[in-house]
C-alpha positions, 0 to 999 in steps of 0.5 A: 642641384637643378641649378647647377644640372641647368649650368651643367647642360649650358656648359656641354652645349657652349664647349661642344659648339666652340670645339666643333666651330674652333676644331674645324677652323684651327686645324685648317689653318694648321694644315695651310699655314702650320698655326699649330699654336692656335689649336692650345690658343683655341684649347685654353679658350675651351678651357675657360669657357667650359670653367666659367659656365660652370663655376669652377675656379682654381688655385695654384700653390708653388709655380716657382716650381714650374720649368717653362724653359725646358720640357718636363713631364707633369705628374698628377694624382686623379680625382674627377673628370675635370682635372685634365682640362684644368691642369692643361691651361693652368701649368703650361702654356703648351702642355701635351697630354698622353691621353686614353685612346677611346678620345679617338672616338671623337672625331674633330677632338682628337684629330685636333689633338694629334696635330696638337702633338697629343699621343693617344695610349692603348693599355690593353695592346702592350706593343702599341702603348710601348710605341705611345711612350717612345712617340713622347720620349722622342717628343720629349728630347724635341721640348715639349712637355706632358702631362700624365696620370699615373694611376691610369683612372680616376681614384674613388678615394682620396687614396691614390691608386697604383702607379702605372709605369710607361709616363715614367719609362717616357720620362727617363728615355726623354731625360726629362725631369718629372714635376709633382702635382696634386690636385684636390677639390675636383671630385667636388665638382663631378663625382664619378657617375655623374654628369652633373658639374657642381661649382668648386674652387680646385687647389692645385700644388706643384712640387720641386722637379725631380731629375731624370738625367743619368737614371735607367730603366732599373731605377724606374721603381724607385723613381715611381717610389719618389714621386708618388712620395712627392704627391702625397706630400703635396697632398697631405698640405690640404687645399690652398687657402685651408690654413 
């Protein structure tokens, strides 16, 4: 425990820094020259950095399934707070993420994120998540992809919470197919209430892209019905490497 706490600090401490130091520089060269590819390529580097400090590794299972040559939207289930970071360097090279708005709390972070392309979404004003979603179909229909946790919050159990609907309504306004991803081991790593960050290898499984094209706001719940069904499969073959 005291050495992982030890590791835990380091970790804040060095991502912190390379945030700030790389946020700064980024966004400069962003607005001077539109180098927006460098923010993802200072973001993975944060990624990696922050993961290696910690001891976290992972493992992807079925990048066959993964459409590099079109947008898509990336559903995953939610464990831990360190879910995000991993699946955002592990699926895509350029991955967009709809993200709770309280980021907008940290200045340098989000201001990075939203020239990244990233859309903040406040679920306790209706209007403004709606235009979040019609922001990211819009984004969508442009090529890029998303990722979403539909369950909103990170799950307690190994139960997946209910799935909200706004990355689904962004899905089939933005024609995109939606990819099925579990992730499991992160509540490993940091249980909720905990800032401690423990070593754990994350098993990540990509399912088979399920389309969108021709599907309207009526077939919204069953589309929801369908990929939470996918997850939970994926779910169900238990953590890369157990068998």
């Amino acid at each position: 425990m005291y050495v992982a706490a030890v590791r835990s600090i380091a970790t804040y401490v060095a991502v912190s820094l390379y945030v700030f130091v790389t946020g700064l520089v980024g966004m400069l060269l962003a607005t001077l020259f539109g180098w927006t590819d460098l923010l993802y390529i200072f973001g993975h580097g944060g990624v990696r950095l922050g993961t290696a400090l910690a001891g976290i590794s992972y493992r992807v299972a079925g990048t066959e399934n993964l459409p590099h040559d079109r947008a898509a939207v990336y559903c995953c289930n939610h464990q831990s707070n360190i879910d995000p970071p991993i699946l955002y360097t592990a699926l895509h090279p350029r991955m967009h993420i709809l993200y709770k708005h309280e980021i907008d709390r940290i200045p340098v972070l989000a201001r990075a994120f939203r020239m990244g392309g990233f859309i903040p979404v406040d679920r306790s004003r209706k209007e403004s998540a709606m235009r979040s979603i019609e922001a990211g179909a819009r984004s969508l229909r442009a090529g890029n992809s998303f990722l979403i946790f539909p369950e909103g919050t990170r799950s307690k159990t190994d139960e997946m919470l209910p799935f909200k609907k706004g990355g689904f309504i962004m899905a089939i306004k933005g024609a995109a197919p939606i990819v099925p991803v579990a992730i499991q081991g992160g509540r490993a790593a940091m249980r909720r209430g905990s800032r401690v960050i423990r070593p754990v290898t994350v098993s990540i499984r990509v399912g088979t892209p399920i389309e969108t094209a021709g599907l309207t706001l009526d077939d919204r719940d069953a589309l929801i019905l369908r990929v939470r069904d996918a997850i939970a499969s994926l779910l169900a073959e238990g953590p890369i490497g157990d068998r």
